[in-house]
LUMLUM-125528 format. One record per residue (C-alpha): residue number from 0; residue in three letters; x, y, z. Coordinates in Angstrom, 2 decimals. Layout:
% residues N
SITE,k,r,xx,yy,zz
SITE,NUM,ALA,X,Y,Z
...
***
This chain:
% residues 304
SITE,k,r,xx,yy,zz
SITE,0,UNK,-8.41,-17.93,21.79
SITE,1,UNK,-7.40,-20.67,19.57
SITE,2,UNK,-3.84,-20.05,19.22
SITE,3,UNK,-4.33,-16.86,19.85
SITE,4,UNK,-5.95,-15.90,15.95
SITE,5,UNK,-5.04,-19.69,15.12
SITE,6,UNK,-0.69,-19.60,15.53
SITE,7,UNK,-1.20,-15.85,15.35
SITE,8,UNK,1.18,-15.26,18.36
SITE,9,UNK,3.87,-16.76,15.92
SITE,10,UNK,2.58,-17.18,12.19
SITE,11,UNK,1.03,-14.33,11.82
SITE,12,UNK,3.34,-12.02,13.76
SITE,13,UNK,6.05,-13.46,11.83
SITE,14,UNK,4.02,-12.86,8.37
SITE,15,UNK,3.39,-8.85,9.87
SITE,16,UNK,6.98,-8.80,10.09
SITE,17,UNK,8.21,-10.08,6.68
SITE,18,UNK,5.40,-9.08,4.99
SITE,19,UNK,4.19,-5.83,6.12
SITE,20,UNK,7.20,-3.87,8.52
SITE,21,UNK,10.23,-5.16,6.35
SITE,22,UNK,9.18,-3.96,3.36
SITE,23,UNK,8.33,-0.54,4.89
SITE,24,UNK,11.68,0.07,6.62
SITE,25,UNK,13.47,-1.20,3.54
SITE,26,UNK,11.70,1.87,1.78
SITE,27,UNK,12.07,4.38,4.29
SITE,28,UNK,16.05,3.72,4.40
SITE,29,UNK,16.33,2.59,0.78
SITE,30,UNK,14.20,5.62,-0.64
SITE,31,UNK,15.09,6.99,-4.25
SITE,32,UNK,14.00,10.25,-5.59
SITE,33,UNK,12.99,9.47,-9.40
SITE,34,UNK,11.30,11.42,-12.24
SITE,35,UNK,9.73,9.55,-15.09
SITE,36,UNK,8.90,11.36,-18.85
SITE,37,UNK,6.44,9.08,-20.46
SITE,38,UNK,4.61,10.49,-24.09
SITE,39,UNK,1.20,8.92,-23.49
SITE,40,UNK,-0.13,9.58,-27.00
SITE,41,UNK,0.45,11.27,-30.37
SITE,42,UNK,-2.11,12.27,-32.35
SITE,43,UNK,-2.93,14.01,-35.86
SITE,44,UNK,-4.31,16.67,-35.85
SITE,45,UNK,-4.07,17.64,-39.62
SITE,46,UNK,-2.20,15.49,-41.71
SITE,47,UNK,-0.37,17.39,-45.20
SITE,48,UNK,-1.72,14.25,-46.79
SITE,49,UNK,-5.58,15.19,-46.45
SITE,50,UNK,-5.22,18.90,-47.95
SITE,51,UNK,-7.47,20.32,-50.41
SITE,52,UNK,-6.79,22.74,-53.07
SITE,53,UNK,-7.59,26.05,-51.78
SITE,54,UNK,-8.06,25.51,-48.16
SITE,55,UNK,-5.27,26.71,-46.19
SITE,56,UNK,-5.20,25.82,-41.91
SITE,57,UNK,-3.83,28.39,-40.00
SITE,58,UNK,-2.99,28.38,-35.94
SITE,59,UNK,-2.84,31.59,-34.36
SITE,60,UNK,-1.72,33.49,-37.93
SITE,61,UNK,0.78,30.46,-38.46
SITE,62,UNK,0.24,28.32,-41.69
SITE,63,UNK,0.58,24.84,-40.94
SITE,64,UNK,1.22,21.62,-43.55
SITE,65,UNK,0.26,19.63,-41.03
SITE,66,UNK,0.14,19.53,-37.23
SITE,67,UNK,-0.16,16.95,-34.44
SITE,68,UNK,-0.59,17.02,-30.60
SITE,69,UNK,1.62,15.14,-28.17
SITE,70,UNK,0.61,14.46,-24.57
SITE,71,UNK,3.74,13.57,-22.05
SITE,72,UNK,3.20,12.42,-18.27
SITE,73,UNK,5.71,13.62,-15.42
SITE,74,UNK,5.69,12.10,-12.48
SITE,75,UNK,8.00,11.78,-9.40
SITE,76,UNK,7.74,7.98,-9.42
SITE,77,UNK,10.59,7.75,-6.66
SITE,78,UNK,9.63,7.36,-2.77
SITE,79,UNK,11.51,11.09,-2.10
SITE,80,UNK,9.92,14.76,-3.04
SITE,81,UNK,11.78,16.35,-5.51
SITE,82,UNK,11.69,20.42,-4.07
SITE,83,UNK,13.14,22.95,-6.46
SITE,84,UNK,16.44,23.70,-5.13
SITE,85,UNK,17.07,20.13,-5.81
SITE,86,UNK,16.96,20.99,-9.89
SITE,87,UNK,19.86,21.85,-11.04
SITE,88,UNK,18.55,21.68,-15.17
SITE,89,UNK,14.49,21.69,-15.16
SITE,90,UNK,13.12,18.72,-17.37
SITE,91,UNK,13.60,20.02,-21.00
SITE,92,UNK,11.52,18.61,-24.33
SITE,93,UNK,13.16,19.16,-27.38
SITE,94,UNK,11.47,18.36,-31.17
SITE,95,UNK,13.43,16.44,-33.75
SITE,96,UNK,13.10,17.14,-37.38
SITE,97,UNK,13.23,20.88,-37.21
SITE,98,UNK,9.47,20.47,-35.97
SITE,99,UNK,8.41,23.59,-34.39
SITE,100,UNK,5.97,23.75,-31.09
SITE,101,UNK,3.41,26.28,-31.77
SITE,102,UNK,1.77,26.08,-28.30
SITE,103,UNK,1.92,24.17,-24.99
SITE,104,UNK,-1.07,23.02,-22.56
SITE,105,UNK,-0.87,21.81,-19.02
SITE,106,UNK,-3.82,19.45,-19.39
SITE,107,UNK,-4.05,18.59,-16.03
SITE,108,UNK,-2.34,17.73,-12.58
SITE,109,UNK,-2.54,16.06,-9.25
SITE,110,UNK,-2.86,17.57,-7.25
SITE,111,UNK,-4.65,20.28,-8.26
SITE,112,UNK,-2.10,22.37,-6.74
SITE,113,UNK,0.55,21.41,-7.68
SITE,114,UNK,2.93,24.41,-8.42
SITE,115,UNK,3.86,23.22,-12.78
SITE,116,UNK,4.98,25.75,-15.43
SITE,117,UNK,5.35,24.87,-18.62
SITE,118,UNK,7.41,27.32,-21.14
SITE,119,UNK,7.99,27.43,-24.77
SITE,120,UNK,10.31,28.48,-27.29
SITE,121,UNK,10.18,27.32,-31.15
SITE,122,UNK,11.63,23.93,-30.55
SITE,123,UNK,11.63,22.87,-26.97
SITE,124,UNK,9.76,23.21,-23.42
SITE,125,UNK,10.81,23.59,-19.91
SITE,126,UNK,8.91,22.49,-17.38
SITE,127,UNK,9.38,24.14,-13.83
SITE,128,UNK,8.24,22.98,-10.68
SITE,129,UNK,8.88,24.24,-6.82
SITE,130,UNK,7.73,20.63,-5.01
SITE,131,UNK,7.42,17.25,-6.82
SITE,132,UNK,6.06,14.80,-4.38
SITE,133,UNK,6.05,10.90,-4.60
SITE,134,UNK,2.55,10.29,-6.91
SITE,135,UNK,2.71,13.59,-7.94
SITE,136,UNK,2.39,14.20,-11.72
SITE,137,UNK,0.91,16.65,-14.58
SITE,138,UNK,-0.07,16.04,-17.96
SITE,139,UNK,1.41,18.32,-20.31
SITE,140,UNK,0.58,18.67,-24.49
SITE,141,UNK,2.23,19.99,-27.05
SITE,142,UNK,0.83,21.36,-30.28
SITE,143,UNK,3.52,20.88,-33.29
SITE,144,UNK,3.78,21.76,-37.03
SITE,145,UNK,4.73,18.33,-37.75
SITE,146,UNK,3.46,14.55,-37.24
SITE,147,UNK,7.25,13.07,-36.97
SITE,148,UNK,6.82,11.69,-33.25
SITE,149,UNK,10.45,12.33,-32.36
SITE,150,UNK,11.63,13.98,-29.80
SITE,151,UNK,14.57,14.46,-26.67
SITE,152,UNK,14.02,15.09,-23.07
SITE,153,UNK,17.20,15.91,-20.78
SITE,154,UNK,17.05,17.27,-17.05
SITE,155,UNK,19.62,17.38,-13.96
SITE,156,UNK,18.41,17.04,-10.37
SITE,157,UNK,19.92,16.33,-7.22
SITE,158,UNK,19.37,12.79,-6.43
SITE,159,UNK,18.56,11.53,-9.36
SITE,160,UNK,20.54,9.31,-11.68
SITE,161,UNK,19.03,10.28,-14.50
SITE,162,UNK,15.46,11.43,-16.30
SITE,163,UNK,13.75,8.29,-16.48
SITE,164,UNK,11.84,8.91,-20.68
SITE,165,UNK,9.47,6.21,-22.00
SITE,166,UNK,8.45,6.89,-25.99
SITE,167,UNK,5.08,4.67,-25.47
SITE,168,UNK,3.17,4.29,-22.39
SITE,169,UNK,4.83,1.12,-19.89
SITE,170,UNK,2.79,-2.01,-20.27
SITE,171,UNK,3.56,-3.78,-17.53
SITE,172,UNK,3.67,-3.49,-13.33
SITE,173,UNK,5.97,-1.56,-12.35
SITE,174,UNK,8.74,-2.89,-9.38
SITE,175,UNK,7.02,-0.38,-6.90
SITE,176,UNK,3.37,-2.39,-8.07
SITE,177,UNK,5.13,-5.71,-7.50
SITE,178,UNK,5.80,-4.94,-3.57
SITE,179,UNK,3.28,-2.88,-2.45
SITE,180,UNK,0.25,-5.33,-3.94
SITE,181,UNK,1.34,-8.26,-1.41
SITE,182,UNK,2.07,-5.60,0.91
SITE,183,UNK,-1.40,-5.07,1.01
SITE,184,UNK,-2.59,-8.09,1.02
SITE,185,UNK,-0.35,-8.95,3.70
SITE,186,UNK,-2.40,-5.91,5.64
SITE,187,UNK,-5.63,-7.12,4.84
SITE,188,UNK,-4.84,-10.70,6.45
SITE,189,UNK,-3.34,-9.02,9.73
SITE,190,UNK,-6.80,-7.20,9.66
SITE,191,UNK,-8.86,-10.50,9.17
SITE,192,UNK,-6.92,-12.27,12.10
SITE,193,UNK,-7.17,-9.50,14.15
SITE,194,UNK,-11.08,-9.43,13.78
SITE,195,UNK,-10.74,-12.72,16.08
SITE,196,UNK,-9.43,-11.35,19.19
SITE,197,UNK,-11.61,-8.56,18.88
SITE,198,UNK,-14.75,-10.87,18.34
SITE,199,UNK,-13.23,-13.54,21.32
SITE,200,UNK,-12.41,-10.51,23.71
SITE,201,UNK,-15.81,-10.29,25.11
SITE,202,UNK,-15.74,-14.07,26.37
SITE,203,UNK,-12.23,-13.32,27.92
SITE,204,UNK,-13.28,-10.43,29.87
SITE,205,UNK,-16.50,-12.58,31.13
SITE,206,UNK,-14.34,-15.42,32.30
SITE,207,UNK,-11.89,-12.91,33.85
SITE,208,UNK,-14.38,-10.82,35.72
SITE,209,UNK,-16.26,-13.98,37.07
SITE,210,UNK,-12.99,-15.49,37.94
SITE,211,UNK,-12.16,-12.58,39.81
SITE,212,UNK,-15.03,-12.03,41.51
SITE,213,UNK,-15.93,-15.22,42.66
SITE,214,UNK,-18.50,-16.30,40.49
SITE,215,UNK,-17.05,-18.75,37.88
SITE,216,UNK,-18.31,-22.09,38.49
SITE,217,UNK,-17.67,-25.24,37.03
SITE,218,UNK,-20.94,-27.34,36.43
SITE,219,UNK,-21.94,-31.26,36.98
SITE,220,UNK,-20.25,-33.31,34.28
SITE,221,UNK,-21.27,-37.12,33.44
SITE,222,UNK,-18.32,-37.78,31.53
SITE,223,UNK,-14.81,-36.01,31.18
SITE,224,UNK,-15.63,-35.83,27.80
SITE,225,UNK,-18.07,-34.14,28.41
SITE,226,UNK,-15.93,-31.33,30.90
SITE,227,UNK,-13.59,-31.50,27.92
SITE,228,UNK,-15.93,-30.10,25.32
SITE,229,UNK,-17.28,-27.35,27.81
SITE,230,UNK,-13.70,-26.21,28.99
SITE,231,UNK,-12.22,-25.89,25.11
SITE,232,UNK,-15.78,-23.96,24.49
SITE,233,UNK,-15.71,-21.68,27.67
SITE,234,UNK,-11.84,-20.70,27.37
SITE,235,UNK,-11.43,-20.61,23.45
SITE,236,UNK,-9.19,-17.83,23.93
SITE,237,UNK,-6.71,-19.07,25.70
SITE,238,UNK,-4.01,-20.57,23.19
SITE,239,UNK,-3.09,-24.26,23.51
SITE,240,UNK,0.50,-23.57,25.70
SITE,241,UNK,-1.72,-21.48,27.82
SITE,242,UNK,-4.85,-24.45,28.32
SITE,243,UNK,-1.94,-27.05,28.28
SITE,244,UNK,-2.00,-27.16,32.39
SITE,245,UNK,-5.73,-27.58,32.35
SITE,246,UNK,-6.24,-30.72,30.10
SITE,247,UNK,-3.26,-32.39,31.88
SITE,248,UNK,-4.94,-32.30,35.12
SITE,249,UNK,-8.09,-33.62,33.71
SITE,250,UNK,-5.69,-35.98,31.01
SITE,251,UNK,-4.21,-37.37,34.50
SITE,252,UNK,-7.84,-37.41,36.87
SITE,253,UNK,-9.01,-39.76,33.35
SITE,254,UNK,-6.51,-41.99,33.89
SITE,255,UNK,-6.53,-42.34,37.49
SITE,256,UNK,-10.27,-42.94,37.13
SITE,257,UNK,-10.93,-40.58,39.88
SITE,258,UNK,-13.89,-38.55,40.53
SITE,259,UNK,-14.37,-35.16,38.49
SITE,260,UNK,-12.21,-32.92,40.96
SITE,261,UNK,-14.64,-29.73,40.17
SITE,262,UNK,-12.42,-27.44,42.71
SITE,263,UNK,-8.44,-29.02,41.17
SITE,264,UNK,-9.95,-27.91,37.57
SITE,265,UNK,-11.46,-24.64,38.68
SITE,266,UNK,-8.11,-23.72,40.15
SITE,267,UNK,-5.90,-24.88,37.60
SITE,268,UNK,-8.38,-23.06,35.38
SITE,269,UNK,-8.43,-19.94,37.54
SITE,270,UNK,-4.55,-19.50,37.17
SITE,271,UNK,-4.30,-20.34,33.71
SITE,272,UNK,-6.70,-17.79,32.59
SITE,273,UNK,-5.47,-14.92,34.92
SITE,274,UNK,-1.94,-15.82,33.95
SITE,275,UNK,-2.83,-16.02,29.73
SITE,276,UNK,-1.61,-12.91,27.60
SITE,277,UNK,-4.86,-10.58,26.74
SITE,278,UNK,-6.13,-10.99,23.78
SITE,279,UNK,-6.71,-7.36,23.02
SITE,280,UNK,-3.60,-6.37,23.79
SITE,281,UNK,-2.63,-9.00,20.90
SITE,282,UNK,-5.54,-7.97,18.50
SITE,283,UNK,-4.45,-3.96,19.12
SITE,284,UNK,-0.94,-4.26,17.77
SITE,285,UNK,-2.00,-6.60,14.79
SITE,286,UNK,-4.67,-4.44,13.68
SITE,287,UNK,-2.29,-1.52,14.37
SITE,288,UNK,0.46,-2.98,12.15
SITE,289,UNK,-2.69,-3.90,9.31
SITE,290,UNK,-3.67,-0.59,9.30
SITE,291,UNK,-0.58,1.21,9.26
SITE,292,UNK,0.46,-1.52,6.64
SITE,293,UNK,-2.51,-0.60,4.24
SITE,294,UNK,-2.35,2.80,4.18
SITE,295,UNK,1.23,2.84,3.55
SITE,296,UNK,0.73,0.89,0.69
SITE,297,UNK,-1.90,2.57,-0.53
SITE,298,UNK,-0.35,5.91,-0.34
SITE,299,UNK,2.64,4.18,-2.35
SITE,300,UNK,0.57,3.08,-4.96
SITE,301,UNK,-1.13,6.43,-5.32
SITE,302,UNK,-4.59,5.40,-4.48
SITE,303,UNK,-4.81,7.75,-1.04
***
């Protein structure tokens, strides 16, 4: 088979391994548990600005000057679950300015069962959860007398260095992007390659079963070019170390200008295939480590 996937017995094994199974034990052993705080937006709702004589806004019996809504993401963006005997403080919001919260909204969460309370007082939330798992994350607004966009967030869990709070939205990849994209990549290649043994297995097993059975046979050649050509097309999937015996004996009947020795090449070809490595075997564990690469990726990024 060409190398077996063209250098795959070394290239591409050695490509798995870097790319692929390194990266995966060094987060399995290297795991954090992490919690991000990011306010995604903050809008007006009523500004004091636009009043009119006369016209008074209330919310729920409450008079308000002005009021605005602010929409925070948490999300376990470590590779550990975060389970609830694990918080030691629950993540806590807290208002600047004296601005008071008049109501709070889980807006929505993934997964959709994902265990999230969200309680109020006049100037901060707590947000309870019993299992945070990597990916997992909720979308939480709060409705406040005020448009001043200030705020604190403070929370103590087991594991965790500290609450990880963006004020505005991150713009750019984050570290966990940066390694699982090649990752995948990396996956989709080992796939790819793999697709060759699988598609050069059928000739294999032809050769082998004829070969074992008696009934591979070498035809008439007029040239040892031309028993060159039909050997590299009838065992392409044998890799060049394993054909290497073949093409010497035929190499050394050229130069000897001997007769084509049909029954020295079918033998020398009979032990070389028998003897070569299969190439399923070799296609199994690539696609195997693809696969296995892929979705573990995947489910790091969040997209499974």
């Amino acid at each position: 088979m060409k190398d077996k996937f063209g250098a795959i017995a070394v290239v591409t094994l050695a490509v798995a391994i870097l790319g692929v199974i390194v990266p995966i034990l060094w987060d399995y052993y290297s795991g954090q548990k992490g919690i991000t705080l990011t306010l995604m937006s903050h809008n007006e709702v009523i500004s004091s600005s636009t009043a009119v004589e006369g016209l008074e806004i209330n919310y729920k019996g409450t008079k308000l000057p002005s009021l605005s809504r602010m929409t925070f993401l948490i999300e376990n963006t470590g590779n550990k679950p975060i389970v609830e005997s694990d918080v030691v403080s629950p993540i806590k919001i807290e208002t600047l300015n004296k601005s008071n919260i008049l109501d709070v909204i889980v807006d929505s969460k993934t997964p959709n069962n994902l265990d999230l309370q969200a309680m109020k007082n006049s100037q901060s939330v707590v947000i309870k959860f019993t299992l945070l798992n990597p990916g997992d994350k909720a979308f939480v607004s709060l409705l406040v007398d005020s448009n001043e966009e200030g705020f604190a967030a403070t929370s103590r869990i087991a594991g965790v260095q500290d609450l990880n709070v963006n004020h505005t939205p991150p713009k750019t990849l984050t570290i966990w992007v940066l390694l699982w994209i090649p990752v995948s990549i990396f996956s989709l290649a080992l796939l790819l390659a793999s697709s060759i043994g699988f598609i050069q297995y059928p000739q294999e097993l032809r050769v082998k079963e004829d070969i074992r059975n008696g009934r591979f046979e070498i035809p008439d050649f007029k040239s040892y070019e031309e028993a060159r050509k039909w050997i590299k097309k009838t065992i392409n999937f044998l890799t060049s170390g394993e054909a290497a015996p073949i093409f010497d004996v035929l190499a050394e009947q050229e130069e000897k200008n001997s007769e084509f020795n049909k029954e020295l090449i079918s033998n020398v070809i009979n032990k070389s295939v028998l003897r070569s490595m299969s190439n399923l075997k070799m296609a199994l564990v690539v696609s195997s480590i693809g696969l296995f690469g892929l979705y573990y990726a995947l489910s790091s990024l969040g997209d499974l």
